[in-house]
N, C-alpha and C positions, 0 to 999 in steps of 0.2 A: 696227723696231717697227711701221711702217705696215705690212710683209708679215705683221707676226704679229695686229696688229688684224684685218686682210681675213679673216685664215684665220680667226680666230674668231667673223666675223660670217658666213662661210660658214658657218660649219658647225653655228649659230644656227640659218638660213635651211633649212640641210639638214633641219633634226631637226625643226621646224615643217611643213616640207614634204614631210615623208613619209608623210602623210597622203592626199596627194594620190596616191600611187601605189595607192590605194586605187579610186580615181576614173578610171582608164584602161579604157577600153571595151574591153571583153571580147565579140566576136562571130565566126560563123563563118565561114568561108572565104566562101561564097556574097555575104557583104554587103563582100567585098573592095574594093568599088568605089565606096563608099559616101564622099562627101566627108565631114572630123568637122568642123563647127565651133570655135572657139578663142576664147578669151578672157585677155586680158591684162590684167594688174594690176603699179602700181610704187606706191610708197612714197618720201619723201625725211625724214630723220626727225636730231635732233630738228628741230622745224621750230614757232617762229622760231629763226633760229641767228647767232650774230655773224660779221662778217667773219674770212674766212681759218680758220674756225673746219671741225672735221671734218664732215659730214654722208654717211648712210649710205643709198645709193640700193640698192633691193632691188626686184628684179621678174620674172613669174614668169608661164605660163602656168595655165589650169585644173587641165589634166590635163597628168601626168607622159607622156614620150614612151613608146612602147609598146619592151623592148627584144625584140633576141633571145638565147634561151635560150642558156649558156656563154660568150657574147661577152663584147669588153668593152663596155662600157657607154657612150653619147653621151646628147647633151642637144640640146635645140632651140634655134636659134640666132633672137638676137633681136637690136633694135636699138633705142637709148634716141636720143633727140633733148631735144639741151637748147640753150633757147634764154635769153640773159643779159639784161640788166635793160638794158642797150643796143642789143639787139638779133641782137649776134652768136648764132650757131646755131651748136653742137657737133655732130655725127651718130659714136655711138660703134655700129661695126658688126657684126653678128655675132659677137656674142658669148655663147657656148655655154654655156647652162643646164648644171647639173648633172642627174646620173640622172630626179630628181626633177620636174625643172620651172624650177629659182629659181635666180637667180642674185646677184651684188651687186656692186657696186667703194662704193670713198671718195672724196667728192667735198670739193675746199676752194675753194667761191665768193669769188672776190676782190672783186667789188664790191659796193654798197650798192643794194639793191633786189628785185625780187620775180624768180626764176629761175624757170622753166615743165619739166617732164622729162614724155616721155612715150615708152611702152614699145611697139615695134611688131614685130606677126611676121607675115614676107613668105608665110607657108607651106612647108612640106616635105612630099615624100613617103619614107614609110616602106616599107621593105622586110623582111618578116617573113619568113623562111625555116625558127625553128625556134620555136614557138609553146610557152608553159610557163604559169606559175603568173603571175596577174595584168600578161599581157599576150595581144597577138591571135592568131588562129588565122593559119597562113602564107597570102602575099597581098600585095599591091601595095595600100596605102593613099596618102591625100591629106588633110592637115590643111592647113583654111583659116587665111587670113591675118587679121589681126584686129588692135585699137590700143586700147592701154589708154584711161581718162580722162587728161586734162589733167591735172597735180598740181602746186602753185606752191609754192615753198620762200622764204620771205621774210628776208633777209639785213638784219642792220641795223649799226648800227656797235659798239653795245655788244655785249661780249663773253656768250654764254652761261656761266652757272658751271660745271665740270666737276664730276660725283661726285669724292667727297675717297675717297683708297686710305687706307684703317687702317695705322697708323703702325708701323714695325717695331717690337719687344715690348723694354720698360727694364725688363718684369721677367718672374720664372720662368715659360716656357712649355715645353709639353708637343706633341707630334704625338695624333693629327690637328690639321693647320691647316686651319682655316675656309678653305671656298673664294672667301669673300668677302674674305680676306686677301691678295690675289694679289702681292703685292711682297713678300710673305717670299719668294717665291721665290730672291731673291738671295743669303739667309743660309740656308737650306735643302738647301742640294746634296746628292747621296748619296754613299757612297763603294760604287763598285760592283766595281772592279778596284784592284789595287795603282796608282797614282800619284804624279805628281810636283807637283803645282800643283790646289789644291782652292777652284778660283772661284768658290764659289758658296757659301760657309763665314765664318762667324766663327771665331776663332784663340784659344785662352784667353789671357789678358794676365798669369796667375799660375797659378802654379804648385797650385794647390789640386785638391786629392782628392777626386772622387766616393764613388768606390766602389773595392774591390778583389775579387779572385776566385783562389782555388787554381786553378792547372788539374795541377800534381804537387808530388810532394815538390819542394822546394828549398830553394836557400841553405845552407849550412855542416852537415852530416851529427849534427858531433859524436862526443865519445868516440872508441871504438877506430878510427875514421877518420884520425881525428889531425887535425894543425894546418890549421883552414882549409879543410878536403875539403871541395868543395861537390857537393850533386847533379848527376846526370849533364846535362849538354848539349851539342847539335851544332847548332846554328842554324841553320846553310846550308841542311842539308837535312833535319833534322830538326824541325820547327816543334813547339812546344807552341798556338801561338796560330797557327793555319795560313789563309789567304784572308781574313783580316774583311774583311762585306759588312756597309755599311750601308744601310737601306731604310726611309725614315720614322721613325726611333727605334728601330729594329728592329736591333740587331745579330747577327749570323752569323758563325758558327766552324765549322773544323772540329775532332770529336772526335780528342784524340791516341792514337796508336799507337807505338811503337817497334818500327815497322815497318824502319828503316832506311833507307838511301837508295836512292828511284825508287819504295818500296811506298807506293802508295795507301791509306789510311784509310778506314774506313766511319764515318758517326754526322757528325750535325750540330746543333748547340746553338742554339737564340735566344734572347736576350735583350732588358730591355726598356736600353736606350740609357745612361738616365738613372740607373738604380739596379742597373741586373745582375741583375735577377730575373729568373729561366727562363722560356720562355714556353713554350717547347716543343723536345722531343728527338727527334729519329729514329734511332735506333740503324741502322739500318739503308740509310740513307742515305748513299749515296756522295759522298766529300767534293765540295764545292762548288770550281768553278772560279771564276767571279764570277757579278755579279747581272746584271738589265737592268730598265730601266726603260722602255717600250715605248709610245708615243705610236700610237692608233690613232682614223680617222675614217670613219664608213662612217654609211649612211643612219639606222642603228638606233641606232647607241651611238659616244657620241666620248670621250676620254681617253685615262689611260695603266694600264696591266697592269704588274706588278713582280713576276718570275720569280727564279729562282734555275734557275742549270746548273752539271750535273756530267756525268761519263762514265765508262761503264764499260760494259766487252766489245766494246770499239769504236763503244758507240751515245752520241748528245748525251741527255741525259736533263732535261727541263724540269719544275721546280716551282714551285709555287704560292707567293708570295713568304712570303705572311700565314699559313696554314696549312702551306704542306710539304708539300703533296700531290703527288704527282705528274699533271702535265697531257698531257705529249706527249714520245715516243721519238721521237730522228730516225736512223734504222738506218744502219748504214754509213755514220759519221762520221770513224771513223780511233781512235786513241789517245789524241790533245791539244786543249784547245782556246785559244787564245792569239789571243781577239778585239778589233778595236776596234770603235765603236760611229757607227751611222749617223748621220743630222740624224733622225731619229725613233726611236731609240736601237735600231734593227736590230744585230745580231750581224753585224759581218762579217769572213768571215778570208778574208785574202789567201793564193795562194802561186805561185812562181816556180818549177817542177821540168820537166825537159826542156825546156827553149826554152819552154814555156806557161805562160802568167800565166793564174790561174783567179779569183777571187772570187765566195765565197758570203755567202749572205743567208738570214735566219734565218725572215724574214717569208717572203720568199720561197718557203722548203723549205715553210711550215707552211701557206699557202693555198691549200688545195684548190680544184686547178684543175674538180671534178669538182662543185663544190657549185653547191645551185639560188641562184639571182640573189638572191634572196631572202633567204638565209641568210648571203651573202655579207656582205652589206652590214652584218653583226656581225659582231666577232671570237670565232671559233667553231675554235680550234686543233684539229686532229684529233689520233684517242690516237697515231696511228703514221703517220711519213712516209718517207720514202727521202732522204737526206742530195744524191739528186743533184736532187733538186725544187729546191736552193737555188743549184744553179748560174748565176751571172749574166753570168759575162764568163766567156769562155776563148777565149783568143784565141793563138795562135804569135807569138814577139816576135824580130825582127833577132838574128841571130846576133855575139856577138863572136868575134873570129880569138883563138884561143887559149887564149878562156876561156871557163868554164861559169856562168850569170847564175844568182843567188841572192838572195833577198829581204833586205832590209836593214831598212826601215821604212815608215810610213807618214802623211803626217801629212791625215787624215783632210778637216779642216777648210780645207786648200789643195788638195784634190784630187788629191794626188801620191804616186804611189808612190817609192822611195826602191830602186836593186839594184845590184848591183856582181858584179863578174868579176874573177876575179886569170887574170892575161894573162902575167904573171912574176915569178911568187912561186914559188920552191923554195927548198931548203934551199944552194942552190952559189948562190944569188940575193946580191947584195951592196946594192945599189937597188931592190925588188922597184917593180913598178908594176900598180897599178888601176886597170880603167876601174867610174866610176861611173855609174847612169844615171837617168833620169826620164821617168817614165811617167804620162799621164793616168789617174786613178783609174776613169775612165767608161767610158775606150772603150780601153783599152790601150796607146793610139797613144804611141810615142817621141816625149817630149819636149825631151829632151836626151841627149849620154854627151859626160864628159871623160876623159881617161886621167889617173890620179892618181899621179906619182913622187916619191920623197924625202921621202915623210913616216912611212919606218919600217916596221916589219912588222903593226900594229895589236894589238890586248887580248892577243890571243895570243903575238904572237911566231910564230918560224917555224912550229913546230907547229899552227897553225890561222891562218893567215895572212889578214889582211880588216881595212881601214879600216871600213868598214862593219858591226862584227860588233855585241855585246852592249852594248857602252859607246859607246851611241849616241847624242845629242842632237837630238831633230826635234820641232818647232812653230815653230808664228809663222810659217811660209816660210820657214823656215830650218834648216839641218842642221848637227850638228859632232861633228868626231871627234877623238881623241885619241891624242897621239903621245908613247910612253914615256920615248920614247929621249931625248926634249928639253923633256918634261914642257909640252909646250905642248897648247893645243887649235887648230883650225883652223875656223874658220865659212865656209860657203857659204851663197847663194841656195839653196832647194830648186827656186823656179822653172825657173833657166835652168842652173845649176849655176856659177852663176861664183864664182872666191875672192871673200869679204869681208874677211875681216881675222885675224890669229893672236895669239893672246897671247903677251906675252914669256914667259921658259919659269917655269914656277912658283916656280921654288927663290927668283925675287924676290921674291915677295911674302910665301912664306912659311917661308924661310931653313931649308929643311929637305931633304935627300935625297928623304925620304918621298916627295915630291910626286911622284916616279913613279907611285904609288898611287893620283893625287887624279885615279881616270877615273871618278868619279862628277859627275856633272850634271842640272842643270837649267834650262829654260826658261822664264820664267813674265810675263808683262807687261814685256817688251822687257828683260826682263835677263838674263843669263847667268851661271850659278854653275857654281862646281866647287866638291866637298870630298871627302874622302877619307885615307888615313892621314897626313899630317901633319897633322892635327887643324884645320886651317884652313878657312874659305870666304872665295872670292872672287870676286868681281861685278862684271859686267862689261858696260858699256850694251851690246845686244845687236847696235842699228845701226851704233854704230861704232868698236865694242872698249875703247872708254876703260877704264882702268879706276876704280872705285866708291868701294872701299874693301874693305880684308879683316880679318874678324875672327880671332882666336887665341883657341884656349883656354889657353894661355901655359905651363908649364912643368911636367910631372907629376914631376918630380923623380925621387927612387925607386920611383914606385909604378909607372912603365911603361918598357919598355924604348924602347919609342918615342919618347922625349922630352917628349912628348903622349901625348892621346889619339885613338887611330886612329876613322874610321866608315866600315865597309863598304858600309850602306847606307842606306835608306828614310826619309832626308830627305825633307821635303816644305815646298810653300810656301802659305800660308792667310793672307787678311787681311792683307795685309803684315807678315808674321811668316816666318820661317824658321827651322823644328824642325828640330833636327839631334840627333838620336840618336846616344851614340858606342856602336863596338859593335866588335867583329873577326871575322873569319874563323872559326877554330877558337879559341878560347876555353880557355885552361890550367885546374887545377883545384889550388890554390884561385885563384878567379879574383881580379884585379887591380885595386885601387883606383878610384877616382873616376870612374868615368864617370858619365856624367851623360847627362839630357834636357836641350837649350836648348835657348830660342827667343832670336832675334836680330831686332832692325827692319832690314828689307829698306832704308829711306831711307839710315842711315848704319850698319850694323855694330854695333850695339852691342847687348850684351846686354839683356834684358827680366827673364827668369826664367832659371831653371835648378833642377833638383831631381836626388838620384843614380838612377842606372838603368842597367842595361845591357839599353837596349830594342830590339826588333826590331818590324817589323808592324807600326809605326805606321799608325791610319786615323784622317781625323775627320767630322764630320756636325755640322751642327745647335751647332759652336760645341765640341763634346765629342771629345778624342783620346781613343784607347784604343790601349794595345798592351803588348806584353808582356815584361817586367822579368824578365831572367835572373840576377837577382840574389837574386830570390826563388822563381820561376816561379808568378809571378802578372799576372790582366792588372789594369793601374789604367788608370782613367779619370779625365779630367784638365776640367775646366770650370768653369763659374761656379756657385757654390751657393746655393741657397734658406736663406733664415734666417729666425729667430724672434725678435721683439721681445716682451719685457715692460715692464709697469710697472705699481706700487702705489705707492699713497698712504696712507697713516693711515683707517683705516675711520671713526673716532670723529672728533668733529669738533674741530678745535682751537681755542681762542680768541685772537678778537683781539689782536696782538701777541706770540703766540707762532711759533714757526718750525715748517712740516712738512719733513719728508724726504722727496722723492720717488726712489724704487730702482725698478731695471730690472736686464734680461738683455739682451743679443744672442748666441746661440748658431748657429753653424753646424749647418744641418739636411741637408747632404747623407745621401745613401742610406745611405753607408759609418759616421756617426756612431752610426746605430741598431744596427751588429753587437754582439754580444755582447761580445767583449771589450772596446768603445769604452764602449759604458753601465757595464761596472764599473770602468772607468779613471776616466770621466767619468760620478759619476751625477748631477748635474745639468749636463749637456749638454756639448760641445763646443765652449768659445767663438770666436768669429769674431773675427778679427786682425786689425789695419791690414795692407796689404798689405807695406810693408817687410819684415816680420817671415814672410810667407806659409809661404814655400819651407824655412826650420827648423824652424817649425811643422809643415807638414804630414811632415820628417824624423821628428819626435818620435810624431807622430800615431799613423804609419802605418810606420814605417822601422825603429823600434826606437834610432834615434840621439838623443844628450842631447836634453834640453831645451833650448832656449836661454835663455843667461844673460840678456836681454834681452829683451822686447816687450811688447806691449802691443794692447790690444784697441779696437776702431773708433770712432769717435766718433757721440754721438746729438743729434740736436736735439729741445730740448724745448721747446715751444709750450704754454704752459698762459692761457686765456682766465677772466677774475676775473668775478663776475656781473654789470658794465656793459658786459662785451662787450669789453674790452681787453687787451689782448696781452703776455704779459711772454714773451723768446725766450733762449733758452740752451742752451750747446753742452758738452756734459761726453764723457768719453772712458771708456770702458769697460775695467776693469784685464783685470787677466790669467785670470780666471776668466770675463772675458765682462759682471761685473756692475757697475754705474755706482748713482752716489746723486747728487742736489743737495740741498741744504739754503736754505728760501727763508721768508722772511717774507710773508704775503700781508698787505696793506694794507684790504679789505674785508671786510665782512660777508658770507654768500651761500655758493653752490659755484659750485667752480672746474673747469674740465677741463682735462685733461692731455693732450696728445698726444706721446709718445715717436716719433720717426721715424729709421731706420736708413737713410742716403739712395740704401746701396749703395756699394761700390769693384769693382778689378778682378776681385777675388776673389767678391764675393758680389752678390747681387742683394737689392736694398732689401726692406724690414719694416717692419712699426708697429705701436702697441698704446694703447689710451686707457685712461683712469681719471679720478676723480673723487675730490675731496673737499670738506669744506664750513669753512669758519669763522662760529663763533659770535661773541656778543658775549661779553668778558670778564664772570664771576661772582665771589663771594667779598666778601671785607672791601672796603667802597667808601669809606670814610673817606678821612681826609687820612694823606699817608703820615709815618713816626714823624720825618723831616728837620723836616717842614712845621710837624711839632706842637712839635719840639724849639725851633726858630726863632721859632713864634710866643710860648711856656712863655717863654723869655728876653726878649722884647720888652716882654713886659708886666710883669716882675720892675723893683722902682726898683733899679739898680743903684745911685744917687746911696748908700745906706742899708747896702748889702749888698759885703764885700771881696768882689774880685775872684772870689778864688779858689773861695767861694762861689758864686758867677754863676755856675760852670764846669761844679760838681758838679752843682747842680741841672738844670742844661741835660744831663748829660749821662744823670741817674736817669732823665730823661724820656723819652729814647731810649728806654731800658733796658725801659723801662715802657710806652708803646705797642711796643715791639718784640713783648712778652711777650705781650701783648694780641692782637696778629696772629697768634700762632706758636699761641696756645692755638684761637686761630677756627680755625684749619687743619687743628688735628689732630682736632677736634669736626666737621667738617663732612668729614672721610674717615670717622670712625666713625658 
């Protein structure tokens, strides 16, 4: 965090102070000998500041140093003197302005008292050899030395308050995020390539439907098809839903083809994230390989650029992320591109052919080494480069005795390369052995080889023989492969290569052959998973193999031959969630019951949701999965929904003592409720469900499967305020169409308001909605009521005079008789 603060008050300091290079003395040869004067200036700021508290020291000459033309770039070197409120003197030495002039560190004053900084430059001379645009003609200059003011930074013990960061969003939010928001960043991530662990994401918590989208016919044909025929699919290699790129809300497809397998596709779709409406088509567009998100800082312009690449005729082809345009060809790139991404999200692909390890860089190929200084200092992609501009490293690597070295993986963020050699892998091999090795990602240099025997012929088998090949586990520092033959996995250091620890072999945990199968994995905040056709996953502390727990999807009975259900792939983990997709290889026709989309809690195995699906291409972003359902050949997106509260009250005013009914709605407003056939299924809306009920709800919705026998709709609070300002609070639950009633006595005269509030669940994101009503005073017959009068008729009768039974009748004519009297006022005062 403190290196990411510096870089951003750098580069603060940068963009304020490139003004100055406005101010560089511009003269000719002949006044080369001319001493310049100099003037220095620092800053300590905020300033007063609490102990131990951050403060940010910034200091800078007048003028920016003169450079020379096509170089690289230097700064003047300066020195700060900080003397402490005891006395002691700090002297921070030469330390090298930027292009500009300015430079900064962060300073945390430990004690209580008044600290003194002051910025001083000893002089340098310049040597100009090739003289350009707002700098000197060539010449041997002399810039004098010079010392800022004194500047006192006053420390006290009270803490200064920090700016407060805006709190992540509890309700529907949209892209663009405000760049004052800077901590969404952590629920924000983009999905730029296929992966395994999306850190930077929220995970839906249910199972609820955004939106849906045809991308072809599917699902069950019908008629002379016969029983069950579904539309065609091949999955592996035939994608309906091909690369999803997501970029700010922005999701990316490519257009399908029934091209078959290894043809390329033209045509690429965007969408908007949340609702699936088009944003824009390129037919013409060569399918996308992934996105990039590209951090750049130069004296003009700092942030990041968001591209899209594809390839075709051998060149990298770079687009505009937000429009599609195309920005920059890089010629002679080759046929594939199969990148990982830099610490400022550069493209770079590795590779290991003939003894030489090469690695290129995308920024690298695209910065014209040819541009003026000036122009530089923007990022200004040129339309056309040569793919060997990006070469960074190519270096010859130690030969192995017997084998040919080939690239394995990479784990970017350790610095290591990942290769292996088979040394004695044939087919008459009974123990094949590999050596493995490791390689600094920087400089090439060997960092490790161990020779690897007895763990089997690897993904392959004899036929393409390699522990190291496609079913490979690399993050965290750590690497692991998997071995068929014994259904175990095997974990190393990536550092130094040594064994860590193996699992026992699968069929323990998950009592099934299958688990030969289960060479799918992932890495993700010190855990280790496997899953794969035995329909199981299993977790496993990463340090030091324990194992977790394993979930099952338990028994498919007749509907799979596999016992389960099988997943071939594109699991991923979000938010402590693990979505697991089941899915197969080649896929029969009609295809096969139950599969399904879970998620599982990463703590202990146990399911969350689950909805049916037979998905591939799962991505997620911004909290929202999308991917594509071979069971329909549609893609759904899956997330939290925006809803809609109502409420009314009686328009007329009721009287005292009588009761109003206060009614409302909560409806489910995602994207997908407003399609046409959802408003005539539902023409007063979609309602929103407690979350138990979620996942058969959105079956019914959106699946075509029963209704269920069973559920019920969200619960509301209602807060209604009487006209002395006091509070009456009540919690009613919403039937199955969404719509809630109370029925309430108000006790005052006045109007009252109502606040219905939806407070939000897993599934949906809260709502509210106010109203009013009033209560009068009671009107009509105000007399004494026909009891009062019957009671008093008998009191004043002498019964001493009168039988009984007389007493009884007349008491009760009297009833009879202000009854009649009431009933007649009532119907005179209606007409």
């Amino acid at each position: 965090m403190l290196n990411k603060k510096l870089a951003t008050i750098i580069l603060v300091i940068t963009l304020t102070f490139s003004v100055l290079a406005l101010n560089t003395l511009t003269v000719s040869a002949q006044d080369s000998q001319v001493h310049y004067p100099t003037a220095a200036f620092i800053t300590a700021n905020p300033n007063p500041i609490g102990v131990n508290q951050e403060a940010t020291i910034i200091f800078w000459l007048a003028s920016s140093p003169p450079q020379n033309a096509g170089a690289d770039y230097y700064g003047w070197l300066l020195d700060v003197t900080i003397t402490c409120p005891n006395g002691d003197v700090d002297v921070r030495e030469d330390i090298e302005s930027n292009s500009l002039g300015s430079q900064a560190f962060l300073y945390y004053p430990d004690q209580i008292g008044d600290y003194t900084f002051q910025a001083s430059f000893d002089g340098q001379t310049v040597e100009i050899t090739s003289g350009g645009m707002y700098t000197l003609a060539p010449g041997t200059y002399y810039f004098d030395q010079s010392e800022s003011e004194i500047v006192t930074l006053t420390v006290q013990e009270e803490a200064v308050e920090m700016p407060s960061e805006a709190p992540l969003p509890e309700e529907y939010w949209t892209n663009p995020i405000s760049g004052e928001n800077r901590g969404w960043y952590s629920i924000s991530g983009n999905w730029l390539k296929s992966k395994e662990f999306a850190k930077y994401s929220l995970g839906p918590e249910s199972a609820e439907i955004l939106w849906t989208q045809e991308l072809d016919f599917g699902g069950v044909v019908g008629g002379e098809s016969g029983w069950g025929e579904n539309y065609y699919l091949a999955p592996p290699y035939e994608h309906l839903f091909n690369s999803p790129t997501i970029i700010s809300g922005k999701l990316y497809y490519n257009l399908y083809t029934s091209g078959g397998f290894g043809v390329t596709s033209m045509g690429v779709i965007c969408v908007d994230l949340r609702t699936g409406e088009e944003i824009w088509r390129k037919e013409d567009m060569p399918a996308i390989t992934c996105g990039q998100t590209f951090t750049y800082h130069g004296a003009n312009g700092h942030g990041v650029k968001a591209y899209l690449w594809g390839i075709s005729g051998g060149n990298l082809l770079m687009y505009d992320a937000f429009s599609g345009n195309l920005k920059s060809t890089i010629e002679g790139a080759g046929f594939s591109l199969s990148p990982y991404y830099g610490p400022n999200g550069e493209l770079l692909v590795y590779s290991i052919s003939g003894g030489r390890l090469t690695v290129w860089n995308s920024t690298k190929a695209l910065s014209d080494p040819d541009a003026v200084q000036w122009s530089a200092q923007s990022w200004r992609p040129p339309t056309t480069a040569p793919y060997s501009n990006g070469i960074q490293l190519n270096v010859s690597l130690p030969e192995v005795a017997g084998g040919s070295i080939g690239l394995s993986s990479v784990d970017v963020e350790a610095g290591i390369i990942l290769a292996e050699a088979k040394i004695d892998a044939t087919m008459d091999t009974t123990n094949p052995t590999f050596t493995q090795l490791g390689y600094d990602a920087e400089t090439g240099a060997e960092l490790w080889r161990e020779d690897r025997t007895g763990y089997g012929w690897g993904f392959s088998g004899q036929i393409g023989p390699g522990l190291g090949g496609i079913k490979l586990a690399v993050s965290e520092g750590k690497y692991a492969f998997f071995e068929k033959e014994t259904t175990q996995w095997h974990v190393f250091d990536l550092t130094n290569g040594d064994a860590l620890w193996s699992t026992e072999p699968l069929v323990t945990y998950t009592n099934t052959g299958y688990s030969m199968y289960d060479w799918e994995s992932i890495i993700a905040d010190g855990t280790f998973y496997t899953y794969g056709y035995s329909g199981c996953v299993v977790a496993f502390d990463l340090e030091t193999g324990d194992h977790k727990w394993t979930y099952s999807q338990g028994s498919s009975q007749f509907m799979t031959p596999y016992g389960s259900w099988p997943s071939l792939e594109c699991a991923f983990v979000a938010d402590g969630k693990f979505y697991l997709p089941t899915n197969e290889h080649t896929p029969n026709s009609p295809l096969l019951k139950g599969y399904r989309l879970r998620c599982i809690d990463v703590t202990n195995g146990e399911e969350v949701w689950s909805i049916p699906g037979f998905f591939f291409n799962l991505a997620i972003s911004d909290g929202i999965i999308v991917g594509w359902n071979g069971y329909d050949n549609q893609i759904y997106a899956f997330g939290k929904a925006a809803t809609k509260t109502t409420v009314t009250a009686p328009a007329a005013a009721a009287q005292k003592g009588s009761s109003v009914i206060i009614r409302g709605t909560v409806t489910d407003e995602a994207f997908g409720t407003k399609s046409t056939d959802l408003t005539a299924r539902f023409p007063n809306g979609v309602p929103a469900i407690a979350d138990e009920y979620v996942s058969e709800w959105m079956e019914y919705v959106y699946m075509q499967q029963e209704c269920p026998a069973e559920f019920a709709g969200v619960d509301v609070t209602l807060i209604i305020e009487d006209p002395n300002g006091e509070y009456h609070q009540a919690t009613v639950t919403a039937d199955y169409t969404g719509a809630f009633s109370y029925m309430w006595t108000p006790g005052v005269v006045g109007e009252y308001h109502v606040t219905a509030t939806f407070e939000g669940s897993k599934a949906y994101y809260s709502s509210y909605s106010t109203t009013t009503f009033g209560i009068d005073e009671a009107t009509g017959y105000q007399g004494p009521s026909a009891d009062e009068i019957a009671q008093k008729t008998a009191s004043e009768i002498d019964t001493q005079e009168m039988p009984a039974y007389l007493t009884i009748d007349l008491a009760i004519i009297a009833i009879a008789v202000v009854g009649l009297l009431i009933g007649l006022y009532a119907i005179v005062k209606k007409q």
